[in-house]
Structure formats: structure tokens, C-alpha cells
C-alpha positions as CSV (number, residue, x, y, z in Angstrom):
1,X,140.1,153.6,133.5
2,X,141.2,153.5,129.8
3,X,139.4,149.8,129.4
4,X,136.3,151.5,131.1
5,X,136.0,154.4,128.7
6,X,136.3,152.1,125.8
7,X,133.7,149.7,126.8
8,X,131.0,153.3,127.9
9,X,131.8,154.6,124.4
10,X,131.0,151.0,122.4
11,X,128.0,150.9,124.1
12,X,126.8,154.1,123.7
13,X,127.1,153.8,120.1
14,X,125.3,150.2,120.4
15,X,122.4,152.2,122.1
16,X,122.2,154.8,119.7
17,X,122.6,152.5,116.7
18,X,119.7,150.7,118.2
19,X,117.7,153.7,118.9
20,X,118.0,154.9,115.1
21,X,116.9,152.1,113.5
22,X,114.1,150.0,115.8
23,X,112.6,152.9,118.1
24,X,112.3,156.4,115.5
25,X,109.5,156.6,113.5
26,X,110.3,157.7,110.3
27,X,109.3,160.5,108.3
28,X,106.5,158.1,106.6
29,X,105.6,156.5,109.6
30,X,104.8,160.5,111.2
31,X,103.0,161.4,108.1
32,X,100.6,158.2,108.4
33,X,100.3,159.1,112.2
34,X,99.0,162.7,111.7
35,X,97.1,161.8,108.3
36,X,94.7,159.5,110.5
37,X,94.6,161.4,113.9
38,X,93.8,164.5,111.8
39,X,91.0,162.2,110.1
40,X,92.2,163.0,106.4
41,X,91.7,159.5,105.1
42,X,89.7,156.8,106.5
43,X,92.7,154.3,105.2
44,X,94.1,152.3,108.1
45,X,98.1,152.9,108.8
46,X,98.8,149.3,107.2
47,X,97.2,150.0,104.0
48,X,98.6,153.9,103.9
49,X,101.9,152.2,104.7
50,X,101.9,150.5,101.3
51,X,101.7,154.0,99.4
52,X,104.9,156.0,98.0
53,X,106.8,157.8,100.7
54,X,107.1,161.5,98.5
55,X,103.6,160.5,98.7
56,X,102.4,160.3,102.1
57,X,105.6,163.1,103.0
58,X,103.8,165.7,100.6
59,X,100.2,165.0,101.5
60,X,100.8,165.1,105.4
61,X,103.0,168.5,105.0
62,X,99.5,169.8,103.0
63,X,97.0,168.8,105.6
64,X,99.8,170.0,108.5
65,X,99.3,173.9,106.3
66,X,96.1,173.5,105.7
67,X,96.0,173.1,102.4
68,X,92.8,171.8,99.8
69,X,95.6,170.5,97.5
70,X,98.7,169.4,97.3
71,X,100.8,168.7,93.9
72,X,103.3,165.9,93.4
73,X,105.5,165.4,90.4
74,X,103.0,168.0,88.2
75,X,99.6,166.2,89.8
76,X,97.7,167.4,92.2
77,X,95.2,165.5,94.9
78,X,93.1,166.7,97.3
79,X,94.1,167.5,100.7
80,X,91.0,165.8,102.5
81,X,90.9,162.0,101.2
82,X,93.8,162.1,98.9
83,X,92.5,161.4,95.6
84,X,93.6,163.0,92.8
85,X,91.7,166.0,91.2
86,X,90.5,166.0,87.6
């Protein structure tokens, strides 16, 4: 019984490891998702994946509050397209 409760707990903790770091999306990966479903840039998810991830995280929490703008480290972009405004 004792061997059988080690070897249920190991493998749980296999699973879960697993689980963390192949099958979550991450924050990043979420913001891409709902940037391009929500058609707020006409970039494709491998391109939008090469951008910075306060980036993406910032501009996705904008268009998800319906935001114009959003600001990151004192410059601000547009909401719709992410460009920076002038």
C-alpha cells in the first residue's frame, strides 16, 4: 500500500509538471489569442509572438477594457492596431 501511494503521488507530480510547462498557454500566448480574435491587429500570432511580453500583456488588458490607449513605461499606443501615438 505504502509502495502504491509513493508511485500515485510521483506521478501525479510528473502530470502536473507536464501540464505546466507543455499544455498552459501563457499569459503572452492569451493576450496574442484575444488581440487577434478581437481583430485589434491584423499581425499573425507568429509575428505578435516576437514582440515584448509587458507589451502584448498591457495592450490585450487595454482592448479586454475597452480602452483607445494604453501606456507602457511613460508611452502610449493605440488600442486598435498598436502603434504608438504622436
Amino acid at each position: 500500500m505504502k509502495n502504491f501511494l509513493i508511485i500515485f503521488l510521483v506521478l501525479l507530480i510528473i502530470s502536473v509538471a507536464l501540464w505546466y510547462f507543455f499544455l498552459r498557454k501563457s499569459a503572452k500566448e492569451k493576450g496574442i489569442d484575444y488581440l487577434i480574435e478581437h481583430q485589434f491587429t491584423d499581425g499573425t500570432k507568429e509575428k505578435l509572438m516576437t514582440f515584448g511580453e509587458d507589451y502584448l500583456i498591457a495592450w490585450a488588458a487595454a482592448a479586454k477594457n475597452k480602452n483607445s490607449e494604453f501606456e507602457l513605461n511613460g508611452k502610449f499606443y493605440m488600442t486598435q492596431g498598436g502603434t504608438a501615438v504622436k
